[in-house]
One Martini backbone bead per residue (centre of mass of N, CA, C, O) as a GRO file, in nm:
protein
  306
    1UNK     BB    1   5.236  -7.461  -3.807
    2UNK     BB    2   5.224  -7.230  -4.010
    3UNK     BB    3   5.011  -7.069  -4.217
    4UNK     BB    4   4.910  -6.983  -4.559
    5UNK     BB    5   4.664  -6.763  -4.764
    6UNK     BB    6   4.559  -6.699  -5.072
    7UNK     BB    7   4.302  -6.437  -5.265
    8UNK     BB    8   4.150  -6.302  -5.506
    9UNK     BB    9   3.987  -6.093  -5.645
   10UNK     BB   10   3.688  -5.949  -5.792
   11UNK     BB   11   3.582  -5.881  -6.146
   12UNK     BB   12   3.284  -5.800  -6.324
   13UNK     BB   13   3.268  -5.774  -6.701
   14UNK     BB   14   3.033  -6.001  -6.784
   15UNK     BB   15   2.669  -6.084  -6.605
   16UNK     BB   16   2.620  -6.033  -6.390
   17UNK     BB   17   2.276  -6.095  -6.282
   18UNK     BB   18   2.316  -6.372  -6.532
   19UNK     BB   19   2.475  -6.559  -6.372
   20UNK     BB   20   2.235  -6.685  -6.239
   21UNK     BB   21   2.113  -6.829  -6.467
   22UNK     BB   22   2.350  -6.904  -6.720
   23UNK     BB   23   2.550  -6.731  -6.813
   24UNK     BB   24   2.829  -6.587  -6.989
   25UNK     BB   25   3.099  -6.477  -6.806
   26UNK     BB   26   3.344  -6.245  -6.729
   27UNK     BB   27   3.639  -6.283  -6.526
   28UNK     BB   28   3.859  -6.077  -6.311
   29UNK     BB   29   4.157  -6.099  -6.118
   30UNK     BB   30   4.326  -5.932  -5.895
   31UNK     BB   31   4.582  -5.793  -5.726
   32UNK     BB   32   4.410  -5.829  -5.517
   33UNK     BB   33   4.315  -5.937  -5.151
   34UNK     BB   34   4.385  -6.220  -4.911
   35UNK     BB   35   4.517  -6.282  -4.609
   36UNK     BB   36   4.576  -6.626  -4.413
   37UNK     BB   37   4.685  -6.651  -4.082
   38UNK     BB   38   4.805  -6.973  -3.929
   39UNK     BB   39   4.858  -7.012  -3.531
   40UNK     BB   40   4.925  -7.219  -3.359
   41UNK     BB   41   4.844  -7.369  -3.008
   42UNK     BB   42   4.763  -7.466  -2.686
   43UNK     BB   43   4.475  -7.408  -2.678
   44UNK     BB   44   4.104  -7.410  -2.715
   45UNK     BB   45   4.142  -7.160  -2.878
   46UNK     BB   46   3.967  -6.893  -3.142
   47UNK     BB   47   4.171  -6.633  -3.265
   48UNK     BB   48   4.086  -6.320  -3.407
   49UNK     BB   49   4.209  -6.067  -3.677
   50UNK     BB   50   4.087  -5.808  -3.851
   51UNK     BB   51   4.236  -5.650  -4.126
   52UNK     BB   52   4.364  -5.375  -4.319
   53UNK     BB   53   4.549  -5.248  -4.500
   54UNK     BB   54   4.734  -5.103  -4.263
   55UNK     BB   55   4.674  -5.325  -3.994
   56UNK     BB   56   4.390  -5.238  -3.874
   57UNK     BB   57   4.163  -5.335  -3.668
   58UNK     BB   58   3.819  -5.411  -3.714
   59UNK     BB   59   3.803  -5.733  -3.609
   60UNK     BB   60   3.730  -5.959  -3.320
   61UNK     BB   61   3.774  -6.311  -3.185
   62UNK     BB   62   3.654  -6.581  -2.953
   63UNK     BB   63   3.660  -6.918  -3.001
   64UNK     BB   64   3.542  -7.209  -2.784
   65UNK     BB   65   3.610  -7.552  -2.971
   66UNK     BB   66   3.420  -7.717  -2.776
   67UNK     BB   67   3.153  -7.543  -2.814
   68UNK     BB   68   3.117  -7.281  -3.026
   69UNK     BB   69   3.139  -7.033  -2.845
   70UNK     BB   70   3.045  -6.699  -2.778
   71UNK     BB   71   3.101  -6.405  -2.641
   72UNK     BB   72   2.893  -6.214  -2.554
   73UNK     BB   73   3.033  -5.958  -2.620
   74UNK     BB   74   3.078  -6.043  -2.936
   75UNK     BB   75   2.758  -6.103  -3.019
   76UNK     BB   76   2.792  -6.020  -3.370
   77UNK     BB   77   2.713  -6.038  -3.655
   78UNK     BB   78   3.027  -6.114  -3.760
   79UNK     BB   79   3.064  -6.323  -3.518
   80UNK     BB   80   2.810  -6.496  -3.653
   81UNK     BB   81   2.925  -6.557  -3.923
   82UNK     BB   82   3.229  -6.645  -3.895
   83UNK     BB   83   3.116  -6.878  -3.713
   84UNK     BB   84   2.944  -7.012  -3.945
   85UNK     BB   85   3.174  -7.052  -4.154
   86UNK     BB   86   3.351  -7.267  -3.915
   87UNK     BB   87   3.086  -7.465  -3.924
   88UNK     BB   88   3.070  -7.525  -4.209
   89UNK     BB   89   3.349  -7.652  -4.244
   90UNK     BB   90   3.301  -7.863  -4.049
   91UNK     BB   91   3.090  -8.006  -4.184
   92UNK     BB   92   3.266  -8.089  -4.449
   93UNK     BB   93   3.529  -8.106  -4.231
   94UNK     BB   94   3.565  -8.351  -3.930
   95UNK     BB   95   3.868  -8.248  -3.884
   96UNK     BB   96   3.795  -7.921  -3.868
   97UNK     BB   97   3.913  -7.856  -3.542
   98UNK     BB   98   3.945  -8.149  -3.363
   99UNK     BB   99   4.270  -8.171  -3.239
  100UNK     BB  100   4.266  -7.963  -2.959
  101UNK     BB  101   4.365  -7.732  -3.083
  102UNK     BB  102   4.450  -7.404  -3.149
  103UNK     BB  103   4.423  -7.070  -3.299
  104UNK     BB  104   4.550  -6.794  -3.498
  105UNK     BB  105   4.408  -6.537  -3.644
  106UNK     BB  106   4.471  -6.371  -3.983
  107UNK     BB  107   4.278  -6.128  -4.158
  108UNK     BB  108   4.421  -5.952  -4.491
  109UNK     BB  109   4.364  -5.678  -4.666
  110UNK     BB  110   4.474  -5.504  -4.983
  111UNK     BB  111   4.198  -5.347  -4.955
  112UNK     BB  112   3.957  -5.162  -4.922
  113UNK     BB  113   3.693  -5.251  -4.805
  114UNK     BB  114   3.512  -5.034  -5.022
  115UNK     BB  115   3.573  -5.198  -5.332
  116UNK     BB  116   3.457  -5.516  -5.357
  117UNK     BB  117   3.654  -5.732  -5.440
  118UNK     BB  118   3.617  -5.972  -5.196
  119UNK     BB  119   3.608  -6.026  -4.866
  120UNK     BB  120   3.432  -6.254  -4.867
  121UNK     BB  121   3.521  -6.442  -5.100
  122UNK     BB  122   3.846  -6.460  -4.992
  123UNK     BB  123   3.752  -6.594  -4.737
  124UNK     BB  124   3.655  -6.872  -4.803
  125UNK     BB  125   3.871  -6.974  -4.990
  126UNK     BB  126   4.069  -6.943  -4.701
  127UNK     BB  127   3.905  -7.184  -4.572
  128UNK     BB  128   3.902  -7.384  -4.762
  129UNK     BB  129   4.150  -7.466  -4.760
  130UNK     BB  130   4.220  -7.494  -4.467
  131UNK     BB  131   3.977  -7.717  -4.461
  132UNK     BB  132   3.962  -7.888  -4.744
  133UNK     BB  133   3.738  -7.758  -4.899
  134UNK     BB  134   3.498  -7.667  -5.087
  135UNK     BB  135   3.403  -7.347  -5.198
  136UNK     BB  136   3.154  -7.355  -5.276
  137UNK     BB  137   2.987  -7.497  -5.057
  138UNK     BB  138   3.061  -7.287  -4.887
  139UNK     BB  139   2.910  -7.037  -5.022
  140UNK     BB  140   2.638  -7.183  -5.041
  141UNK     BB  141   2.613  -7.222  -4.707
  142UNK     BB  142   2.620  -6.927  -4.687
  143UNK     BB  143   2.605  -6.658  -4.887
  144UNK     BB  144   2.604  -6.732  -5.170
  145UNK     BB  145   2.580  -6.741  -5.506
  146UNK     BB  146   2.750  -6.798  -5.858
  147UNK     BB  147   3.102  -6.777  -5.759
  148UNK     BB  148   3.275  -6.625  -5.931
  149UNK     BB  149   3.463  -6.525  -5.707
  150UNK     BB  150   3.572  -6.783  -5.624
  151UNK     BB  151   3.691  -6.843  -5.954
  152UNK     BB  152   3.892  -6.605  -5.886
  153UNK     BB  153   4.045  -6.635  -5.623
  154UNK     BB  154   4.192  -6.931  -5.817
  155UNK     BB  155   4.281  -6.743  -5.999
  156UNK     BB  156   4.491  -6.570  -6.225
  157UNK     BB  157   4.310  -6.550  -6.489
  158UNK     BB  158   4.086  -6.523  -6.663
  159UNK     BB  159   3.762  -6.598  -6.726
  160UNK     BB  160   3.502  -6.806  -6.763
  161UNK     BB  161   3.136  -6.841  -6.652
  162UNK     BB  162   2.911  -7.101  -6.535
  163UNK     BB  163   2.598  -7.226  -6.504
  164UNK     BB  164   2.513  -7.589  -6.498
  165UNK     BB  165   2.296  -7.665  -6.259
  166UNK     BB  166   2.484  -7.510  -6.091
  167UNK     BB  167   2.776  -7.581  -6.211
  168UNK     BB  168   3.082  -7.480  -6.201
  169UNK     BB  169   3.193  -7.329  -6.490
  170UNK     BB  170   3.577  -7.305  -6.618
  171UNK     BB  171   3.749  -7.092  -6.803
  172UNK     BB  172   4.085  -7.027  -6.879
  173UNK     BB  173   4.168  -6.720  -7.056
  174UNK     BB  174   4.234  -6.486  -7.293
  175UNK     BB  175   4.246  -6.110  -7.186
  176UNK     BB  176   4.412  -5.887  -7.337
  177UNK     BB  177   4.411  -5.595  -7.439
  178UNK     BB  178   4.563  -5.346  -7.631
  179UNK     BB  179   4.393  -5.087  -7.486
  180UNK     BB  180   4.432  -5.126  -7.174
  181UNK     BB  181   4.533  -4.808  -7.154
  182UNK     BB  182   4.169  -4.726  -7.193
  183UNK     BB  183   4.123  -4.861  -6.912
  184UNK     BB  184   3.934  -4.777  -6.617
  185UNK     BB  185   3.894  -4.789  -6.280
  186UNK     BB  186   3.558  -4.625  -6.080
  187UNK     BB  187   3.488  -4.532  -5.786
  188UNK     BB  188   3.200  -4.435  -5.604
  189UNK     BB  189   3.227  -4.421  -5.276
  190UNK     BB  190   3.074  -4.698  -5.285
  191UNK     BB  191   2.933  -4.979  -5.115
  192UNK     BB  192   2.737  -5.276  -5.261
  193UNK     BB  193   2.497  -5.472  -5.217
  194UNK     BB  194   2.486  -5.784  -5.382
  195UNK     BB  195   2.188  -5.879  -5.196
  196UNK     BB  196   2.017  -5.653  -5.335
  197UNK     BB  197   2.053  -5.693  -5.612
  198UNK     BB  198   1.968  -5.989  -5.639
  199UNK     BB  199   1.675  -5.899  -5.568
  200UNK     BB  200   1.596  -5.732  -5.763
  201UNK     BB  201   1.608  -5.894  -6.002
  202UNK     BB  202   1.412  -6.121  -5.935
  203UNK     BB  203   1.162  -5.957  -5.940
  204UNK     BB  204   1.170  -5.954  -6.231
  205UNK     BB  205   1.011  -5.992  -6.559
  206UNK     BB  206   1.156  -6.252  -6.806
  207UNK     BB  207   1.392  -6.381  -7.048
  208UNK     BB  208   1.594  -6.565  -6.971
  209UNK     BB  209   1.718  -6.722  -7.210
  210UNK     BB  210   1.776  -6.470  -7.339
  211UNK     BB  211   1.940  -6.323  -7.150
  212UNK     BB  212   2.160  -6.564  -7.181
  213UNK     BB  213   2.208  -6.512  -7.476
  214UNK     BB  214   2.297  -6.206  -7.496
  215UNK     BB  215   2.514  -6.225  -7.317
  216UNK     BB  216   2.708  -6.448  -7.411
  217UNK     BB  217   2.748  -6.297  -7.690
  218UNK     BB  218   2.885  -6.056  -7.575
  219UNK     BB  219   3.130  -6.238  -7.421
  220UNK     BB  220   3.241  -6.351  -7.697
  221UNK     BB  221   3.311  -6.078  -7.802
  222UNK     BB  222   3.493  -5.967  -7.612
  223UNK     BB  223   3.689  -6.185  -7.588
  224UNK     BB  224   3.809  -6.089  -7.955
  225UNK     BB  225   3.834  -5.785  -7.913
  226UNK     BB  226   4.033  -5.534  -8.117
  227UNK     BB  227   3.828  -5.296  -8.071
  228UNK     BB  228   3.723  -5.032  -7.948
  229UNK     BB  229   3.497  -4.947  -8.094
  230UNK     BB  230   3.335  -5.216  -8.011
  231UNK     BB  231   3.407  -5.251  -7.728
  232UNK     BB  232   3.202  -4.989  -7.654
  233UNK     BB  233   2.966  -5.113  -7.749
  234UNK     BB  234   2.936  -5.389  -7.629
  235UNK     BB  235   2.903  -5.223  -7.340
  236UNK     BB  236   2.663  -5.068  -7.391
  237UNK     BB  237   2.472  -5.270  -7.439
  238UNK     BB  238   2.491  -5.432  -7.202
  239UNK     BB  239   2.376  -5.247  -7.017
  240UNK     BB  240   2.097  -5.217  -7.184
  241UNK     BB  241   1.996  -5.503  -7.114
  242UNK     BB  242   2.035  -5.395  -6.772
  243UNK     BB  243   1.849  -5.208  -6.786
  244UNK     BB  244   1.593  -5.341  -6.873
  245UNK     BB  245   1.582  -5.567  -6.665
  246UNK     BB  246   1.601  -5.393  -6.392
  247UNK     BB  247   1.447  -5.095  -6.455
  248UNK     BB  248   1.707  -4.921  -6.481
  249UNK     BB  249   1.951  -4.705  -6.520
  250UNK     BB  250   2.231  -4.631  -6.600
  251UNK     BB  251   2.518  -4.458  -6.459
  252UNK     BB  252   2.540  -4.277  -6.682
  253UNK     BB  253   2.254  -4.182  -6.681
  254UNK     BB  254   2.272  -4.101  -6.371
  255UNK     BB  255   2.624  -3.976  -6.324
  256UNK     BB  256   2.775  -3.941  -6.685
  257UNK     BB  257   2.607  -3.807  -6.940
  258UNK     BB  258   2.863  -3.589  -7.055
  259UNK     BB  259   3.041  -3.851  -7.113
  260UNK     BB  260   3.163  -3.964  -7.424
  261UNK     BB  261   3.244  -4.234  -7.291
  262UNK     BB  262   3.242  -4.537  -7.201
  263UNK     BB  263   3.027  -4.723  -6.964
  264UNK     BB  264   3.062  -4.941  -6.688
  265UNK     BB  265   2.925  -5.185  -6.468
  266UNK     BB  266   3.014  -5.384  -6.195
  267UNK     BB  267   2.821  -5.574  -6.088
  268UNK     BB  268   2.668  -5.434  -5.859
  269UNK     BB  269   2.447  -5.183  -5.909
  270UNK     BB  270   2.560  -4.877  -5.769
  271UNK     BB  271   2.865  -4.944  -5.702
  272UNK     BB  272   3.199  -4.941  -5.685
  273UNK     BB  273   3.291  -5.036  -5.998
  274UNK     BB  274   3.367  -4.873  -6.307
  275UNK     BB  275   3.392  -4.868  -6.626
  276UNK     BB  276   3.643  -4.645  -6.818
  277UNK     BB  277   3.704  -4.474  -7.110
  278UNK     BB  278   4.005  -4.360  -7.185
  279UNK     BB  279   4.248  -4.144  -7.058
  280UNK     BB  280   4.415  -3.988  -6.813
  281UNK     BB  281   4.284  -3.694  -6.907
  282UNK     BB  282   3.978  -3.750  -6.874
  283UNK     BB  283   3.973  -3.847  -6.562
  284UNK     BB  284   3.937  -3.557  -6.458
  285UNK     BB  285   3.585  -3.602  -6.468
  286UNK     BB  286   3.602  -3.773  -6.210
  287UNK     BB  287   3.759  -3.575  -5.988
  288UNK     BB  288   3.568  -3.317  -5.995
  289UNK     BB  289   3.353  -3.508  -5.884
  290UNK     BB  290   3.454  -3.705  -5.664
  291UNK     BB  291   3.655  -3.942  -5.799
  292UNK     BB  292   3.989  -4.059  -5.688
  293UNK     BB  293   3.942  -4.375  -5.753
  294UNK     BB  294   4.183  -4.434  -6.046
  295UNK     BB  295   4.241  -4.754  -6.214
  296UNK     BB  296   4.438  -4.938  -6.390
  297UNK     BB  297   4.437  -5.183  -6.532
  298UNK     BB  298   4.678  -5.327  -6.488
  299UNK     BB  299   4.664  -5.259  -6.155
  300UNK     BB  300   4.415  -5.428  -6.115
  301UNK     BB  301   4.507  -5.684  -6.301
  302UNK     BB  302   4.602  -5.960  -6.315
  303UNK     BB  303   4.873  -6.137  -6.384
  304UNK     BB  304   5.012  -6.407  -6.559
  305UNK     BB  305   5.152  -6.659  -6.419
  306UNK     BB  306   5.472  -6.834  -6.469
   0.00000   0.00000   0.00000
């Protein structure tokens, strides 16, 4: 019986990389995502194909469920990630995939490669549903990280997420911005490897303590705020709290010195999409410079299903 699976994308609004340490973050699921799915076969063969947004192939492999080995051809970084991670679900559930039955996989993001919105995470996701099992556990026994994209990936709606002892606190939140029609999320050109960023903070020597009661703070000013201009403030301190943490300039002072209103990093920094403040009219400011990729709050942010 064919089977589909479906995970939303994800933006971190703030916590950056003290969400590794127990910060807590804000952090908002998109419209956009991945579907997985599943069709049995008669064979004992796994045979995969992810597709791009438009359908086209750009990565595919089999594997005999046997032996669980690859063919030399396809033996790419790739397909022993993929591979890893359907090893990982086995041994998380001994009855997953040892039915002795094949099947066809087909992975499709709704979202371009490039965009970070959690191509990795979004799979794993729905890896965990297919396999059912704990999708955290899925992701700490392979790519690591605080998890939160996961947290993002089934929930419908904005979330606060926490780390307490290593254990994800997710908590569903009400926040819908009165001012949302002056929110742009603009693409920098670039995707950010999340764990390069992550190494980089792990460098830096400060006070975890503060640095997380610091953002936790902020965070909860913003989830609260009603007022575009405190808004736009306490988005200005959260950079500067994570510009001196990382020992880097903001995004804004690298490459938007210029634009009169605030502008905000998500997730690792350097890449991606960052928040800008602004109407339709300001977006000007970034398509002149070469940023073509810019959506609406409305657009990008997955609205609450009833």
């Amino acid at each position: 019986m064919k089977q589909e699976f479906y995970s939303n994308g994800k933006l971190l609004l703030t916590g950056e990389y003290a969400v590794l340490d127990g910060a807590k973050a804000l952090a908002l699921p998109t419209t956009f995502g991945q579907v997985l799915t599943v069709e049995p076969t008669k064979t004992n063969t796994l045979t995969w194909k992810s597709l791009d947004r438009e359908g086209n192939i750009w990565f595919e492999m089999a594997i005999d469920l046997g032996s669980m080995n690859l063919d030399a051809l396809i033996n790419t970084e790739i397909a022993r990630t993929a591979l890893k991670i359907l090893i990982e679900a086995q041994r998380l559930n001994a009855d997953f995939l040892k039915n002795g039955r094949g099947c066809n996989i087909t992975a499709q993001l709704t979202f371009p490669k490039d965009w970070g919105l959690g191509s990795s995470s979004t799979l794993i996701s729905n890896i965990a549903q297919w396999a059912k099992i704990d999708p955290y556990k899925l992701l700490q026994n392979t790519f690591g990280g605080s998890g939160y994209d996961i947290a993002c990936a089934i929930h419908n709606t904005p979330i606060t997420y926490q780390l307490n002892n290593g254990i994800p606190m997710v908590e569903a939140v009400v926040f819908d911005p009165t001012f949302k029609n002056e929110l742009f999320f603009v693409h920098l050109n670039k995707k950010q490897n999340s764990r390069d960023g992550i190494m980089q903070y792990r460098k830096q020597t400060f006070n975890k303590k503060e640095l997380v009661s610091v953002i936790g703070n902020i965070t909860t000013k913003i989830m609260s705020c009603s007022d575009l201009g405190t808004f736009e403030s306490l988005l200005n301190l959260h950079e500067s709290v994570i510009s001196n943490t990382l020992g880097v300039p903001t995004i804004k002072e690298q490459l938007f010195s210029d634009y009169p209103r605030a502008i905000k990093s998500l997730g690792a920094w350097g890449g991606d999409f960052i928040l800008a403040i602004g109407d339709e009219s300001s977006m000007a400011y970034f398509r002149q410079g070469g940023y073509e990729t810019i959506i609406p709050y409305t657009e990008m942010i997955l609205k609450k299903k009833s």
